[in-house]
C-alpha positions as CSV (number, residue, x, y, z in Angstrom):
1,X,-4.3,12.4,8.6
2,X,-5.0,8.4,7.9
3,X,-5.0,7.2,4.9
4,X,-6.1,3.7,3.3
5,X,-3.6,1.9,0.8
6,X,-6.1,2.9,-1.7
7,X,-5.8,6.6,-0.5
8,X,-2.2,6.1,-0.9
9,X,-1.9,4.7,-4.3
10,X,-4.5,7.6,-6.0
11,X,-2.4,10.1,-4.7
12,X,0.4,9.4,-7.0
13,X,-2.5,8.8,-9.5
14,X,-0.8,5.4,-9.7
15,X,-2.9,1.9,-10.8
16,X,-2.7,-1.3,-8.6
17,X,-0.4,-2.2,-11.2
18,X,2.1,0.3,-10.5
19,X,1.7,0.6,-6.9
20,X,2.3,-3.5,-7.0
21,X,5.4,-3.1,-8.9
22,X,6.9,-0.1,-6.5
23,X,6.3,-2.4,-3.6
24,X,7.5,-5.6,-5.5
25,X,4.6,-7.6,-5.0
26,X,2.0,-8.8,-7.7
27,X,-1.3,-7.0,-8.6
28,X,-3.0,-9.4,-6.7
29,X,-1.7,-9.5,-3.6
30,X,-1.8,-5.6,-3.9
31,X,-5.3,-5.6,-4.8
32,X,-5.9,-8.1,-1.8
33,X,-4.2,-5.7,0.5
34,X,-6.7,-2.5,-0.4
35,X,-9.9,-5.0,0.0
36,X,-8.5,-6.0,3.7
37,X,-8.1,-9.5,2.3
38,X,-4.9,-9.9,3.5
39,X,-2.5,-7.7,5.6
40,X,1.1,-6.6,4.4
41,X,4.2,-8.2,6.6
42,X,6.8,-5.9,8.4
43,X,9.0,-5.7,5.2
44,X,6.3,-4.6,2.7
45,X,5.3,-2.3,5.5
46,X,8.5,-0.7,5.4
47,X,8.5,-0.5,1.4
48,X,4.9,0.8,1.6
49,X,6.1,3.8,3.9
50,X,9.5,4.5,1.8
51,X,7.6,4.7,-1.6
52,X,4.6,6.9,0.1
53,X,6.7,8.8,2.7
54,X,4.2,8.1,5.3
55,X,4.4,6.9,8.9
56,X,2.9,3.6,9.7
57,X,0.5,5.2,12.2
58,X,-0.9,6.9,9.6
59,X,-1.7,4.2,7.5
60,X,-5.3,2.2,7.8
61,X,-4.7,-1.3,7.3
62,X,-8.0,-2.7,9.1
C-alpha cells in the first residue's frame, strides 16, 4: 500500500505538530511537506521511515 505523509501522520492520530517534532523539523516545513510544497532530503527521509516503520517506496511524496 502507498501512503501520503498525511496518511502517515493520521495513523498515529498525531497533529502536524507532533509529527514535526518526531521528525525534528518545524510545523511548517512539515505542513509544507504534506501540501507538496517542498520535498523532504535523504536524512528526513530516513527519520520519516524510522518513526512510521514504512519503506520509502511506499511513501507518496509527489
Amino acid at each position: 500500500m502507498k501512503y501520503t505523509l498525511k496518511m502517515l501522520r493520521a495513523s498515529k492520530n498525531w497533529s502536524q505538530l507532533a509529527a514535526a517534532k518526531a521528525i525534528g523539523v518545524s510545523v511548517d516545513t512539515w505542513g509544507n511537506w504534506e501540501r507538496k510544497c517542498s520535498y523532504p532530503d535523504i536524512p528526513h527521509i530516513k527519520k520519516i521511515q524510522d518513526v512510521f516503520n514504512v519503506a520509502y517506496d511506499d511513501i507518496i511524496f509527489l
